[in-house]
N, C-alpha and C positions, 0 to 999 in steps of 0.2 A: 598664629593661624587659628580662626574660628574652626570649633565644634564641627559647623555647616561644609565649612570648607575640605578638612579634612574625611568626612563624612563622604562628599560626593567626589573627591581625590581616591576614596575605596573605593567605591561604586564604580568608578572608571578602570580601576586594575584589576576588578573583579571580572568587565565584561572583556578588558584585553585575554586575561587566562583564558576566557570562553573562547577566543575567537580562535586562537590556533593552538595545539598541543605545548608548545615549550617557547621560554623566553629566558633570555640572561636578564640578571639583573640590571647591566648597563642600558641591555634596550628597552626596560620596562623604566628605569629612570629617566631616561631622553623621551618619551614617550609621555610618558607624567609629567615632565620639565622640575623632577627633585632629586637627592641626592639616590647613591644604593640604597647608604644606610634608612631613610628613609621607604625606602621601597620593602627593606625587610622588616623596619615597623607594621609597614599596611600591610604583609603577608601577615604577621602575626594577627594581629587584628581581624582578619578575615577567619584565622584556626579558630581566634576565641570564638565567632562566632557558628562555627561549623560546617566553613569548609574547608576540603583536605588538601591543601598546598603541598604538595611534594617539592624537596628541593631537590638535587644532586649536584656534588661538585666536579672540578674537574672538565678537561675540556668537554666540550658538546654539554656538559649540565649548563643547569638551569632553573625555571618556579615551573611547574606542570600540574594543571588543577586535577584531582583525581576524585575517587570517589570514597566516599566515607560511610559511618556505621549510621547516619541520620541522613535525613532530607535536609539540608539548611534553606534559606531564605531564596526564591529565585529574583533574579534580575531580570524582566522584561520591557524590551523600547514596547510605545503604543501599536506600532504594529503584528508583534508578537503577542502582546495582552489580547487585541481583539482577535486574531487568528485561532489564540489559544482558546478562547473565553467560547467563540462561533466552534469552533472543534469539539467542545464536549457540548457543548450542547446536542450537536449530531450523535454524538457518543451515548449521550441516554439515551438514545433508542433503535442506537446498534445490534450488531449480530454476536460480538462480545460478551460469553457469560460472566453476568455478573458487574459488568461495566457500569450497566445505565444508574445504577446506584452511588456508585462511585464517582459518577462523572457529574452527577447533579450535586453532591458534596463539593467537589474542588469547584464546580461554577459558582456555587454560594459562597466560599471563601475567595475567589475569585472577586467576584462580584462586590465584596465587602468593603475590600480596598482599592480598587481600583477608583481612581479620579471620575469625579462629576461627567468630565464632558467625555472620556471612554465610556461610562457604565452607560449613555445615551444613544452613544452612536451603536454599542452592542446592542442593547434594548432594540434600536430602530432595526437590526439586520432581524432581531430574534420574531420583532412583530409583524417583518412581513414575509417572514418565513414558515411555511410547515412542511413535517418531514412525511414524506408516504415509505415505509418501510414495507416491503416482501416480505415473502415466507422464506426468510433465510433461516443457514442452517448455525446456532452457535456454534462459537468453538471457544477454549478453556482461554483464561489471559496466561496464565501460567502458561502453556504454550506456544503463544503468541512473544512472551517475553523469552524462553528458552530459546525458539527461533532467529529472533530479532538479534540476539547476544550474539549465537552463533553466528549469525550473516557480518554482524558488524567484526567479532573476532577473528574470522576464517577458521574457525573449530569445524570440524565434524561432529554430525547428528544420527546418531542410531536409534531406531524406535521402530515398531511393530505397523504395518501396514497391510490394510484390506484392499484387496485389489478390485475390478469390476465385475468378476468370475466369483465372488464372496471368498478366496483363500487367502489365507493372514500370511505375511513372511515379514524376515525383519529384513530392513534396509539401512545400508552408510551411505550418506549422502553428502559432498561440500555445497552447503545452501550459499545460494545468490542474494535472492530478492523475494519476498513473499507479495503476490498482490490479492488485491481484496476487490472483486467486482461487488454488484450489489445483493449477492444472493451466497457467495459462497467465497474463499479463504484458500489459496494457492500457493505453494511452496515452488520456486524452480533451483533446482539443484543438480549438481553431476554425481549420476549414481555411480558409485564407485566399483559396483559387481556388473554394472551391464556395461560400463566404459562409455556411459551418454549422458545428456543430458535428460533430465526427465523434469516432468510436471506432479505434486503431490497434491491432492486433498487432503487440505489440514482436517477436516473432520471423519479422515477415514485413519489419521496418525494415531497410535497411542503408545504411551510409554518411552516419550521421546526423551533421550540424551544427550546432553552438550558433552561430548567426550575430548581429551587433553590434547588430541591428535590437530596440530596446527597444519596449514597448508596453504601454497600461495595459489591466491583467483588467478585463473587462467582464461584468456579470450571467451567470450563467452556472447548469446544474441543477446538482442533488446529483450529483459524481461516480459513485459507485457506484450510485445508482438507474439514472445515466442508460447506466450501462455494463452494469450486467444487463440492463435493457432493450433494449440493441441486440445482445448476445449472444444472448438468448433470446427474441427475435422481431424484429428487424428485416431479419437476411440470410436470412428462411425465407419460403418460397411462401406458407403456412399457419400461423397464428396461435388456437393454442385455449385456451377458456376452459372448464374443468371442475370444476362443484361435484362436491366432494368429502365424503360422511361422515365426516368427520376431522378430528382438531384439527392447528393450520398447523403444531406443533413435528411434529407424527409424517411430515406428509407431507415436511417439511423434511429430516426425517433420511435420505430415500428418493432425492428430487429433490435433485443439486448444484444451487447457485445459477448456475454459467455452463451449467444446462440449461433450468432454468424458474424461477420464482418465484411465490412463494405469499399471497394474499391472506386476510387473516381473514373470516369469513361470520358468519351468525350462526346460533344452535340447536345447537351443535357439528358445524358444517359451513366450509371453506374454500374457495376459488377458486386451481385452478392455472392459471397460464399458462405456457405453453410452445409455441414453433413449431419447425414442420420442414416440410420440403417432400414427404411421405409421407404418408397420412391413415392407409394401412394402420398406417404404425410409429408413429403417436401416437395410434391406439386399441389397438393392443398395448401401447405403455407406460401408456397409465393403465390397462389391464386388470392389467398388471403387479405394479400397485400394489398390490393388494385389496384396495380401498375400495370401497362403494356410490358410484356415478358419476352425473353427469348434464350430459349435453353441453349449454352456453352456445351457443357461438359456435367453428365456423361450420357452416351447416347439412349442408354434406358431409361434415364428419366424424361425424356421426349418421349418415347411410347406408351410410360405411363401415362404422362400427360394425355396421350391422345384418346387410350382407353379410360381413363376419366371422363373425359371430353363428350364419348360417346355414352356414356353410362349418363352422365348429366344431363345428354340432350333426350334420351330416353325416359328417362323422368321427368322431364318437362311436355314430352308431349302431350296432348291432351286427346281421351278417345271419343 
């Protein structure tokens, strides 16, 4: 057997380890169409090169890729390269401290190797793209990786938290899923002292711990439903509901998601939600919007509305 052959015979057992936790040797030989023995060749070959093939015998063992003291060589089809390659490029001018640096490093070693007709097709998304970035707020990588570990291991995460009242307490939390709108970095976890789920600000966390304490994920919402809903009306006085003449995409475009969210209606009419503790600034902002309105819920922000109304028209009169 050729060099070549052999060659991309790893290459192929390398991306089976990746695809699912554990495999016997017999299925990775049928799989490859060679012998075990063979198969325990190309596991070797993969250590010399630096990754960390775990074996176990015994029934239920098996080759389980794990993780080792170095980075070794990654394996990507072309649509993971361009994903990847389009990804940090957004990453340099992320809300990540520290990243954008990093991230234009691995694009240039990225970029170095990969094939003629990928580094083309990248180049084309790169050229006709640019990023308009906010005034977001950073947050550490190191804690974004502490987080991430813990969500994917089911550990528990203790670390010190500023609440909206400015008082620090520490919190255990079993983290779910962290999401990232365009401005700011969200943890949803069940807090284990209040018995609920809650929503955290990664840039209000510090001193965060991955602690040894395992635990099995238990039913739990749709992250991001349940994260914009506590952005945009659970820490507010006032919670309104406004039909809107407009379809959900236009008022979407107008309303971020960590301000309100947008329900579909019907007739070509939608339903915004959004709170704040103002009624005067959430009948300026739907006024804002210029759509035909009609206040839902609740019923004081109709009366603001209308003492606005009046104040408005009194300023426009002329003497």
């Amino acid at each position: 057997m050729t060099v070549e052959a052999t060659t991309e015979r790893v290459l192929r057992l390398l991306a089976l380890l990746q695809r699912r936790p554990s495999w016997t040797a017999s299925e990775l030989a049928a799989e490859l169409g060679v012998t075990d023995r063979s198969v325990r060749r190309d596991v070797e070959r993969l250590r010399a090169i630096g990754y960390p093939v775990h074996a176990a015998a015994g029934v239920g063992g098996g080759y389980q890729l794990g993780a080792g003291a170095r980075l070794p060589p990654l394996l990507l089809d072309d649509e993971e390269a361009i994903a990847t390659a389009v990804s940090l490029r957004l990453a340099s001018g992320g809300t990540v401290a520290g990243a954008g640096e990093a991230a234009l490093r691995a694009l240039a070693k990225l970029d170095q190797v990969m094939p003629p007709r990928l580094r083309a097709e990248v180049r084309a998304v790169h050229g006709a793209t640019e990023t308009l970035v906010g005034a977001g707020v950073e947050i550490d990588a190191e804690l974004l990786v502490t987080l991430a570990r813990a969500c994917r291991d089911a550990v528990r995460v203790r670390f010190r938290y500023t609440g909206r009242d400015g008082a620090e307490h520490e919190r255990t939390v079993e983290p779910v899923r962290m999401v990232a709108t365009s401005r700011r970095w969200y943890l949803m976890a069940w807090d284990v002292d209040r018995d609920d789920w809650r929503t955290f600000r990664l840039d209000r966390m510090r001193d965060a711990v991955a602690t040894t304490w395992r635990f099995r994920v238990r039913e739990h919402p749709d992250p991001v439903a349940y994260v914009r809903r506590s952005v945009t009306e659970a820490p507010y006085r006032y919670v309104a509901r406004v039909r809107l003449h407009a379809r959900p995409e236009q008022v979407r475009e107008l309303v971020p998601p960590q301000v309100g969210h947008v329900e579909d209606d019907r007739d070509g009419w939608c339903v915004l939600v959004v709170g704040g503790d103002d009624l005067d600034w959430l009948a300026v902002h739907v006024i804002r919007l210029g759509f035909e309105a009609e206040v839902l819920e609740p019923p004081e922000l109709r009366e603001a509305a209308a003492q606005l109304a009046r104040r408005l028209a009194a300023m426009a009169r002329t003497t």
